[in-house]
C-alpha positions in Angstrom: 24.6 -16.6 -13.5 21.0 -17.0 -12.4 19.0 -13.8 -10.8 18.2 -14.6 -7.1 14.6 -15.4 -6.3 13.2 -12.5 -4.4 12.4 -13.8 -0.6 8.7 -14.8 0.2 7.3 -12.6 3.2 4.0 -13.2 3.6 2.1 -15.5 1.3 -2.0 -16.1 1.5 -2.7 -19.6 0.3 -6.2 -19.9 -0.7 -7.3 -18.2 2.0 -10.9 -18.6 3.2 -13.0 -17.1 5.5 -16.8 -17.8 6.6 -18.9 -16.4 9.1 -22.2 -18.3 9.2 -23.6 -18.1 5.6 -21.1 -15.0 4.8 -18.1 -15.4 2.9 -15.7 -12.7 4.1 -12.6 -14.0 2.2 -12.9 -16.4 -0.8 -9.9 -18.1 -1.7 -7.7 -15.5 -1.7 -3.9 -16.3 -2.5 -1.4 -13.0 -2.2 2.5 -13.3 -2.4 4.8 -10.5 -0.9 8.4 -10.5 -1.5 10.9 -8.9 0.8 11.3 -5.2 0.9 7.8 -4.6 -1.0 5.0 -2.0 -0.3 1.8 -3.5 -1.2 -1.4 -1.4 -1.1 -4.4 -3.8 0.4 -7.7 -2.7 -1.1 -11.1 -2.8 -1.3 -14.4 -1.6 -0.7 -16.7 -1.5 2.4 -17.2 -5.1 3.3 -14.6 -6.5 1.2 -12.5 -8.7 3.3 -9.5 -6.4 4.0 -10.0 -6.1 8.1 -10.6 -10.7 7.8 -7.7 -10.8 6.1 -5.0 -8.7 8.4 -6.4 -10.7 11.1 -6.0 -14.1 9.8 -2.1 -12.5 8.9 -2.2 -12.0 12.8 -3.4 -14.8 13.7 -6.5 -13.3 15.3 -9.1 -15.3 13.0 -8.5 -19.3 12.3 -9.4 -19.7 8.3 -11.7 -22.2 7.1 -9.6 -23.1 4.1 -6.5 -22.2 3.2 -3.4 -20.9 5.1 -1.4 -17.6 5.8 2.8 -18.1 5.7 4.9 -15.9 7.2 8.8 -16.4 6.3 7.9 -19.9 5.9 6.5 -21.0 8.6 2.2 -21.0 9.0 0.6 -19.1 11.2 -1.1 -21.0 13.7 1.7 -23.5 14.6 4.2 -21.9 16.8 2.0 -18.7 16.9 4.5 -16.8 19.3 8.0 -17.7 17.2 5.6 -16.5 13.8 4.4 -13.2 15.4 8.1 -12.2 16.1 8.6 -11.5 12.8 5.3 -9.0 12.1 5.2 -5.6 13.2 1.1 -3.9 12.9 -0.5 -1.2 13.8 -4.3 -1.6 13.6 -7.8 0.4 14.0 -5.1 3.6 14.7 -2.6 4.8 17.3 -2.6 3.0 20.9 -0.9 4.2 24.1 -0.8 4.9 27.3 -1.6 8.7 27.1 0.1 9.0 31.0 3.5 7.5 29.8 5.8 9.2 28.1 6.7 7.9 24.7 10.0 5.9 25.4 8.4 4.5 28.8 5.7 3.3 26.1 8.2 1.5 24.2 10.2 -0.2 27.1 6.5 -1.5 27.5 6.0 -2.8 24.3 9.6 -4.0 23.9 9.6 -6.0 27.2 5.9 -7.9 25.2 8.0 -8.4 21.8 11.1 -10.0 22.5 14.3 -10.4 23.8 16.6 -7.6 23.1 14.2 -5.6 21.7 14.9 -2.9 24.1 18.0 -2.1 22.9 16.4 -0.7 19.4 14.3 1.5 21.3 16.9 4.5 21.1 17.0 3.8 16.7 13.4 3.7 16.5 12.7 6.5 18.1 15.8 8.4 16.1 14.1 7.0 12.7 10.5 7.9 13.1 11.7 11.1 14.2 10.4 11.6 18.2 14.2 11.4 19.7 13.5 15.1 20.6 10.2 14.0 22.7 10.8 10.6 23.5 10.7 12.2 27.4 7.3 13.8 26.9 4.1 12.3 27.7 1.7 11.4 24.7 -1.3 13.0 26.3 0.6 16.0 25.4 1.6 14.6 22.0 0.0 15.4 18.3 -2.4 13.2 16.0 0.6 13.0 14.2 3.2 12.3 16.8 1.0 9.3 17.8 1.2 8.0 14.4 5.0 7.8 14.7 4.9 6.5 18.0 2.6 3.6 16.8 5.0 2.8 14.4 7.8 3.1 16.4 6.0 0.5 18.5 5.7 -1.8 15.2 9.2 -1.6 14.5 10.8 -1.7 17.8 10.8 -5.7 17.7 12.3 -5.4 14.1 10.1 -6.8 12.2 10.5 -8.8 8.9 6.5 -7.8 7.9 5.0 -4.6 8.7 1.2 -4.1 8.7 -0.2 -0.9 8.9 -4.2 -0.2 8.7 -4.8 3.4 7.7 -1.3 4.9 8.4 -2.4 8.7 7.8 -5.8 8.7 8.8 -6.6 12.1 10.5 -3.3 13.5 9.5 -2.6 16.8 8.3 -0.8 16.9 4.1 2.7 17.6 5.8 2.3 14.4 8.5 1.3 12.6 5.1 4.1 12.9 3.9 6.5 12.5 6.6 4.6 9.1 7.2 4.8 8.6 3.4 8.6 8.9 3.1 9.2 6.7 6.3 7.5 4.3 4.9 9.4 3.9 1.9 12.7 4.3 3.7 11.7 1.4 5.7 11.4 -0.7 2.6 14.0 0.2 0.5 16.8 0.6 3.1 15.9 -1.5 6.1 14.5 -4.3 3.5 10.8 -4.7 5.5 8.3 -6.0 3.4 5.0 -3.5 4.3 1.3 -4.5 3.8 -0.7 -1.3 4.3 -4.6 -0.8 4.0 -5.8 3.0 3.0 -9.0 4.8 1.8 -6.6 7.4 0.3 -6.0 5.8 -3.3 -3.8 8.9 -4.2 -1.8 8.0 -1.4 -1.8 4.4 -1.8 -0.4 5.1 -5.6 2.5 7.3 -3.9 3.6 5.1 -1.9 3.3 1.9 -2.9 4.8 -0.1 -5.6 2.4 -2.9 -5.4 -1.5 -3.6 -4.9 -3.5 -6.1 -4.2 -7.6 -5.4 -4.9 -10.3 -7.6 -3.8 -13.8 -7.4 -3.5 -16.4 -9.7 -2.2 -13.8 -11.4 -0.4 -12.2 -12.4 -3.7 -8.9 -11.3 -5.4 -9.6 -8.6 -8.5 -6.6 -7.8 -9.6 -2.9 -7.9 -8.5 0.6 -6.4 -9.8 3.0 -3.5 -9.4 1.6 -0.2 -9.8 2.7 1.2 -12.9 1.6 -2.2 -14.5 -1.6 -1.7 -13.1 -2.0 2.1 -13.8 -1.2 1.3 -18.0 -4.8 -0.7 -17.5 -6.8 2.4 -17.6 -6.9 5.8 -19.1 -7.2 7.7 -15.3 -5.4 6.7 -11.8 -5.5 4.3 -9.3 -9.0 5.5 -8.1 -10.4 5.5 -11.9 -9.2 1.2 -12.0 -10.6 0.9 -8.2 -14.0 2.1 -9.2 -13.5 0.4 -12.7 -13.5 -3.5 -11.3 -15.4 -3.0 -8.0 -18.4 -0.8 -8.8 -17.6 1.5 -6.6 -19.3 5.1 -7.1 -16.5 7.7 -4.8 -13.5 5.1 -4.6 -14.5 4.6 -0.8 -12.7 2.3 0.8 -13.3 3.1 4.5 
């Protein structure tokens, strides 16, 4: 009997960016199969912000398309962006509301129905207990959760997440760290995640994608990538880009 073929996600089909005489993303072509973690990086400059926003449909490629469950985005945007979940440039809310009143907000933007996962999202990013309490009183940390919770709350098939655990203390690492897989492996949602924390990155994800120069380095499951070199995930990072600290702010 013949293996299924693992469901396309997300896939980046020569993907090409230009502003002016600046090349931010050069042919780039990424595939991400469903219930993934794939670990987006890159140094300063190297295409990684460009490229979520062409995934969100924020930038219009020069060359090249982005797919999302088989449909391109850019032709019927609203049915496309349904699907993707993303939490970008860090936690956003309104610090007044409490955190359930924020996601009755964000559910009544997402879709139909989406309000009636409010109560499950909160339960599985773990602010059930102070869903009733405003987020100007909340934590770095509880923020975090709550913008994931507002990811998640339209159920999303992708889920993009730009620096997850910035700011956040080892133990709100790893609760963040340990959702994150749980989504993947027992909810089935593919995740795209961007990090300057290589360790991090190599704890939680079983894929990565580098580029630099807008261009694709080097691709593959972690542990396949990790028998490459003699050191970690940071040692191959510095290895193909040049990099001198493994920055990848």
């Amino acid at each position: 009997m013949a293996a299924t073929k693992p469901e396309k996600v997300l896939e980046l089909r020569h993907l090409t960016k230009r502003y002016g005489k600046t090349i931010a993303v050069d042919d780039l072509s990424l595939t991400v199969c469903r219930g993934e973690v794939w670990g987006l990086l890159g140094p300063n400059g190297a295409g990684k912000t460009t490229t979520i926003r062409a995934i969100l449909g924020l930038v219009r490629p020069d060359a090249g398309e982005v797919v999302v469950m088989g449909h391109p985005v850019g032709r019927g945007a609203q049915r496309i962006m349904r699907h993707i979940g993303a939490t970008v440039e860090g936690p956003t809310a309104y610090s007044y509301l409490s955190g359930r009143d924020n996601l009755r907000l964000c559910a009544k933007l997402t879709r139909n129905g989406a309000e009636q996962n409010i109560e499950r999202v909160l339960e599985l990013v773990g602010l059930i207990e102070k869903a009733n309490v405003k987020v100007s009183d909340y934590s770095l940390g509880m923020k975090q959760r709550l913008s994931l919770a507002q990811a998640l709350v339209g159920d999303p098939s992708l889920l993009i997440l730009d620096e997850p655990v910035n700011g956040l203390d080892p133990r709100g690492i790893r609760e963040i760290r340990r959702l994150i897989v749980r989504l993947a492996r027992e909810k089935q949602i593919t995740i795209l995640l961007s990090s300057h924390l290589l360790h991090e990155v190599e704890q939680t994800c079983d894929h990565v994608a580098i580029i630099d120069k807008g261009k694709l380095v080097l691709s593959g499951p972690v542990p396949e990538l990790l028998s490459q070199t003699t050191g970690d995930l940071e040692d191959l990072f510095i290895e193909l880009t040049g990099g001198e600290d493994g920055s990848i702010n």
